[in-house]
C-alpha positions as YAML, in Angstrom:
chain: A
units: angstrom
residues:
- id: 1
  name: UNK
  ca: [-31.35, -14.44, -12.35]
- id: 2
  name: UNK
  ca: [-29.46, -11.30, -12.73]
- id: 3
  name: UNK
  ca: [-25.78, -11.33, -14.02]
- id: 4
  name: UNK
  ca: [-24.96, -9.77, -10.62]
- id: 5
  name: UNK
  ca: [-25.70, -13.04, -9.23]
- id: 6
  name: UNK
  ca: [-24.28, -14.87, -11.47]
- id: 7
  name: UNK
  ca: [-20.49, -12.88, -11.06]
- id: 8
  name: UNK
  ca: [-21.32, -13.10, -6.94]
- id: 9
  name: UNK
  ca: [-21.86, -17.05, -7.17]
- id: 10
  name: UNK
  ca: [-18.93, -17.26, -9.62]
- id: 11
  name: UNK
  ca: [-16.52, -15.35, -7.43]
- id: 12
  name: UNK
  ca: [-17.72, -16.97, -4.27]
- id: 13
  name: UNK
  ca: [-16.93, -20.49, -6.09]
- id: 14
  name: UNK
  ca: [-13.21, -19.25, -6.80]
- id: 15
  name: UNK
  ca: [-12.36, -17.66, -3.43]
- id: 16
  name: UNK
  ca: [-13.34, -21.22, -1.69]
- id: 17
  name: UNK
  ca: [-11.37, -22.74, -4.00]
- id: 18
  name: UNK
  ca: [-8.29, -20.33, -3.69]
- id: 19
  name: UNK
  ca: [-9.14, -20.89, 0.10]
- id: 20
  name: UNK
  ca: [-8.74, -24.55, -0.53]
- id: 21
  name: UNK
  ca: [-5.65, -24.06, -2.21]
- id: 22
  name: UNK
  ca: [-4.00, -22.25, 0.62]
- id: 23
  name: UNK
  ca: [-5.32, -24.61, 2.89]
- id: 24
  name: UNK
  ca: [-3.57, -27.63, 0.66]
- id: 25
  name: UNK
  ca: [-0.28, -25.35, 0.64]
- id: 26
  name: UNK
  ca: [-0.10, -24.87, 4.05]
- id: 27
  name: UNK
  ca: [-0.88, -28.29, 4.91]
- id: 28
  name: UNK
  ca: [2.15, -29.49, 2.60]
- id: 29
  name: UNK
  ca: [4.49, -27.31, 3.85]
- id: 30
  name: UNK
  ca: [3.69, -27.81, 7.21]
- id: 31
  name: UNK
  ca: [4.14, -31.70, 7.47]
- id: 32
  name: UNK
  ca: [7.25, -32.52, 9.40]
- id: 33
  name: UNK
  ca: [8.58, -34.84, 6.74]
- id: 34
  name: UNK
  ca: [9.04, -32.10, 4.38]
- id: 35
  name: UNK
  ca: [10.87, -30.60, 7.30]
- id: 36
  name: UNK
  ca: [13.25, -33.36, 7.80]
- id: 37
  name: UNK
  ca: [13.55, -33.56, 4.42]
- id: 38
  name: UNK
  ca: [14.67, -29.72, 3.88]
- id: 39
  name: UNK
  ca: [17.10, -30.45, 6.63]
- id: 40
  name: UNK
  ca: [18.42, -33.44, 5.27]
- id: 41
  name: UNK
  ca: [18.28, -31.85, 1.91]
- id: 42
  name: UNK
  ca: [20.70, -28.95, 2.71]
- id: 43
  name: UNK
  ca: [23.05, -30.86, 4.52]
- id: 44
  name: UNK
  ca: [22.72, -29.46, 8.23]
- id: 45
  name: UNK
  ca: [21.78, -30.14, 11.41]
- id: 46
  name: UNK
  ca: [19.08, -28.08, 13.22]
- id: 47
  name: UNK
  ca: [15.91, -29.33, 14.82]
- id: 48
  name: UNK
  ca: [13.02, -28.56, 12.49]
- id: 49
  name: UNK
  ca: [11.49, -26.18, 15.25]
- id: 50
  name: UNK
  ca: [14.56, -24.56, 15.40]
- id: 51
  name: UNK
  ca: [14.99, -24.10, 11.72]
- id: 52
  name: UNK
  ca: [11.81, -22.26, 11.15]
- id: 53
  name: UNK
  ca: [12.73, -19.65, 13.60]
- id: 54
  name: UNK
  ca: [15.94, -19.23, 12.25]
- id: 55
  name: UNK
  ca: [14.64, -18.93, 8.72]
- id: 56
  name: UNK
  ca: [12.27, -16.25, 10.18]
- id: 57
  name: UNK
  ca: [14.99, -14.13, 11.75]
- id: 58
  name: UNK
  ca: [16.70, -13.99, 8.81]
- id: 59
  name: UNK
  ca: [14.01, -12.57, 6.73]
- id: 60
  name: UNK
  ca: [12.23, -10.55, 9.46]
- id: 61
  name: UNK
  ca: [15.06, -9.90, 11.71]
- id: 62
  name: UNK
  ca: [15.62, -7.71, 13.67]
- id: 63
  name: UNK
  ca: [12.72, -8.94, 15.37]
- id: 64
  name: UNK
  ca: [11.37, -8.85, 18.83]
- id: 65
  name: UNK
  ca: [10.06, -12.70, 20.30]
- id: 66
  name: UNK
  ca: [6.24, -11.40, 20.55]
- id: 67
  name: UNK
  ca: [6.40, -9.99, 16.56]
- id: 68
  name: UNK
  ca: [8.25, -13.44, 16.31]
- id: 69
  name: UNK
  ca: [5.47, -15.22, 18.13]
- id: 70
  name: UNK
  ca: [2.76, -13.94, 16.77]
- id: 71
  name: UNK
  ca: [4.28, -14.07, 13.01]
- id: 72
  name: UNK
  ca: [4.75, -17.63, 13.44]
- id: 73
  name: UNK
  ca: [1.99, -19.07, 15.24]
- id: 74
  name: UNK
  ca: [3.44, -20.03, 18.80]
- id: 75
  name: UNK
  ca: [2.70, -18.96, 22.32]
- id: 76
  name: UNK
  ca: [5.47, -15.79, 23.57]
- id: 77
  name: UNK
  ca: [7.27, -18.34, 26.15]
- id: 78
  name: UNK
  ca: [7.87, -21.40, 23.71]
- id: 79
  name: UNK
  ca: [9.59, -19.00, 20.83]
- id: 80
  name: UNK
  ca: [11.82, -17.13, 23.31]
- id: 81
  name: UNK
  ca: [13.16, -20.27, 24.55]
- id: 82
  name: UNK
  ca: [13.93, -22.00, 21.40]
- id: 83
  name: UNK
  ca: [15.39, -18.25, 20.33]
- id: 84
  name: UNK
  ca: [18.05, -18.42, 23.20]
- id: 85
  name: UNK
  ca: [18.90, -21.75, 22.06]
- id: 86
  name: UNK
  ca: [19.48, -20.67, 18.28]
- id: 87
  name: UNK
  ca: [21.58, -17.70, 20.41]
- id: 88
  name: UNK
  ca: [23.58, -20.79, 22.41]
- id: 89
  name: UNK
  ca: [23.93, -22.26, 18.93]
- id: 90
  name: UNK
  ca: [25.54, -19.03, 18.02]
- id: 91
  name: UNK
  ca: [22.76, -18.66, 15.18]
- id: 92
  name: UNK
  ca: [21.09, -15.43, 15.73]
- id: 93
  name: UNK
  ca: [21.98, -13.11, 18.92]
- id: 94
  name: UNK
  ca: [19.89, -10.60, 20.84]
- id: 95
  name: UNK
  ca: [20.20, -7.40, 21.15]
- id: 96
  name: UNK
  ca: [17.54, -4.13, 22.66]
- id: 97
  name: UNK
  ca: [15.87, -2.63, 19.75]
- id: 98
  name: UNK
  ca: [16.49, 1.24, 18.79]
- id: 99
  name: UNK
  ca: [12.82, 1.55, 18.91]
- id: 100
  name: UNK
  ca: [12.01, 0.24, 22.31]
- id: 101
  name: UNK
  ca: [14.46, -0.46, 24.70]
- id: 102
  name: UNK
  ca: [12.33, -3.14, 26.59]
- id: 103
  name: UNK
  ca: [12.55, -5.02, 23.33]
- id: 104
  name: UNK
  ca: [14.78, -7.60, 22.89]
- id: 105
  name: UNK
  ca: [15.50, -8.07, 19.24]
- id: 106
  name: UNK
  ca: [16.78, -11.31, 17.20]
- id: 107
  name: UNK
  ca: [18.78, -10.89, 14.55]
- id: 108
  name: UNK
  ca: [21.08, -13.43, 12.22]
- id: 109
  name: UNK
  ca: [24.45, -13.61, 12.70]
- id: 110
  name: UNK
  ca: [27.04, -14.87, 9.92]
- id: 111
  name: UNK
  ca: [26.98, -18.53, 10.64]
- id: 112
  name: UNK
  ca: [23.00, -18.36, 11.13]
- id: 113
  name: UNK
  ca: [22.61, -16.72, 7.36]
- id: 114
  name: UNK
  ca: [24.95, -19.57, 6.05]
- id: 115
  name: UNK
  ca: [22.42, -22.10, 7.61]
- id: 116
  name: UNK
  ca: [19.70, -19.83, 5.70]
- id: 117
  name: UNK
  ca: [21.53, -19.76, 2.39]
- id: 118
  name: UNK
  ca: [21.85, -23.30, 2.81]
- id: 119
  name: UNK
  ca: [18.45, -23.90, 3.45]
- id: 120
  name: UNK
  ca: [17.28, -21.60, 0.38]
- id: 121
  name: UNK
  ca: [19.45, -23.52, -2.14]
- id: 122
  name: UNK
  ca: [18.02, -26.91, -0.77]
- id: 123
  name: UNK
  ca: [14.50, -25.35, -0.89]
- id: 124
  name: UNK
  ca: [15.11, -24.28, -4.40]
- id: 125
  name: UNK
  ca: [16.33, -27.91, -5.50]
- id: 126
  name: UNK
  ca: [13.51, -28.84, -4.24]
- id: 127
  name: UNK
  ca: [11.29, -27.07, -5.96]
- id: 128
  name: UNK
  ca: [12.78, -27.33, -9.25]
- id: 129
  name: UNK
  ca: [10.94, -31.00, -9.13]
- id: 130
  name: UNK
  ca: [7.21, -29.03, -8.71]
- id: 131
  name: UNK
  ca: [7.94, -26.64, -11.85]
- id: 132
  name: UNK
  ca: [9.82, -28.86, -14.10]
- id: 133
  name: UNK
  ca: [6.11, -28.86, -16.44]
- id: 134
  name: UNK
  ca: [6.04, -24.70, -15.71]
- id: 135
  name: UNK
  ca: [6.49, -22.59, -18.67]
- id: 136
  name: UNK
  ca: [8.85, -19.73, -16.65]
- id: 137
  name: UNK
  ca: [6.03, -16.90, -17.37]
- id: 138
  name: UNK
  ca: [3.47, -18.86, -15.35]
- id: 139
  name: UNK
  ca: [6.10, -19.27, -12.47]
- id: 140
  name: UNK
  ca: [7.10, -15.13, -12.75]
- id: 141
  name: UNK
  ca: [3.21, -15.15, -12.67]
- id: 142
  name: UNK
  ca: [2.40, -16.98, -9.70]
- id: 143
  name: UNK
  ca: [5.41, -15.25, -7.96]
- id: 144
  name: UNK
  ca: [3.85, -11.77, -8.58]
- id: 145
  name: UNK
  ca: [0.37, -12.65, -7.78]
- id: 146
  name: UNK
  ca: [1.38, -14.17, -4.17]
- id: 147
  name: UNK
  ca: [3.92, -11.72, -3.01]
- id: 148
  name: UNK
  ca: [0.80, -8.94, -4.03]
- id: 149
  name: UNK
  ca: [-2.02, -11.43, -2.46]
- id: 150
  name: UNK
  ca: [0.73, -11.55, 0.45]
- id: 151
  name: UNK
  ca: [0.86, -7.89, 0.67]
- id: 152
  name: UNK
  ca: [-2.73, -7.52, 1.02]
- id: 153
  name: UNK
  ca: [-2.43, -9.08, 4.57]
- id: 154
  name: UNK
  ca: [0.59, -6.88, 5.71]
- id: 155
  name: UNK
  ca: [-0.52, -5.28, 8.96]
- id: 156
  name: UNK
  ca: [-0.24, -1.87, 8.13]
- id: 157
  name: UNK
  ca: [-3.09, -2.80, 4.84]
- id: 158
  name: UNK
  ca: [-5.37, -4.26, 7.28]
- id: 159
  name: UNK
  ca: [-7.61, -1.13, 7.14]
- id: 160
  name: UNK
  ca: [-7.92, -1.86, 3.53]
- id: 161
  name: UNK
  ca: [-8.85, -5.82, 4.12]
- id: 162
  name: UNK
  ca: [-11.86, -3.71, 6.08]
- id: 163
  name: UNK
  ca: [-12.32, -1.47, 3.53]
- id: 164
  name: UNK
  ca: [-12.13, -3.84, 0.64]
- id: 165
  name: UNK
  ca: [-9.82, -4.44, -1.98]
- id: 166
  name: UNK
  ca: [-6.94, -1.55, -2.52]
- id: 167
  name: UNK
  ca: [-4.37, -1.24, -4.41]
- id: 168
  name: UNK
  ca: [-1.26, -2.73, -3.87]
- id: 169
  name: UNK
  ca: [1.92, -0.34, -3.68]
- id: 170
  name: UNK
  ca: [4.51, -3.16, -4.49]
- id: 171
  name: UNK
  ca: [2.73, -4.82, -7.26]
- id: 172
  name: UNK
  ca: [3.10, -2.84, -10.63]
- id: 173
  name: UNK
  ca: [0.56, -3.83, -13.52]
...
């Protein structure tokens, strides 16, 4: 058996097992009891379907409900619903984007970012429980290597997810 082989097998082993440990990450974050407890956690009250949105407008906004949509996972019709009621709430508002004026853009307004900022401190309470054991290089380290494994996937680098592996712009070495 060549080395070749050997590195191929290897590799193969650790990319299912980073796959598993997406799929275990996602799966976590995605359980509506961590939800509720977020909410509950930062001391508002927002459905948990509306709170994801909201959280997504904020770091995406302005943002269009289809980008929305398709960033999040839902079908166009359910997302621009619960986006007029975060606009009813008084949480983000609409407005036509500079780029395409058939585009209808959400974007955070003061009292939606206070929501956000309350979420963020309640996530990062949160999370101080999961690193407590962390030395803070392995935490700086798993920060870098997600936001540049997160990178990879932006849309404009999908060429290079065809291409294979390139080099990642916002990640310095």
């Amino acid at each position: 058996m060549s080395n070749n082989n050997v590195q191929n097998t290897h590799n193969s082993l650790m990319m299912r097992d980073l796959h598993g440990a997406l799929i275990d990450i996602v799966s976590a974050m995605n359980r509506p009891q961590r939800d509720d407890e977020l909410v509950r956690e930062a001391g508002i009250s927002l459905d948990r379907a509306l709170f994801r949105l909201l959280v997504a407008v904020e770091r995406l906004g302005p943002i269009g409900v289809v980008e929305l949509a398709e960033r999040i996972g839902l079908d166009y019709t359910t997302v621009s619903r619960q986006v007029a009621k975060l606009d009813s709430l008084g949480l983000v508002t609409r407005q036509g984007s500079a780029a395409d004026r058939r585009v209808r853009e959400a974007v955070i307004t003061t009292d939606g970012k206070l929501m956000t900022d309350k979420l963020d401190a309640a996530r990062e309470r949160m999370s101080r429980a999961i690193f407590e054991t962390w030395d803070e290089r392995d935490i700086a380290d798993l920060v870098r290597l997600m936001r540049r494994f997160a990178d990879a996937f932006s849309p404009d680098r999908n060429e290079g997810l065809k291409n294979g592996p390139q080099p990642c712009p916002s990640t310095k070495r």
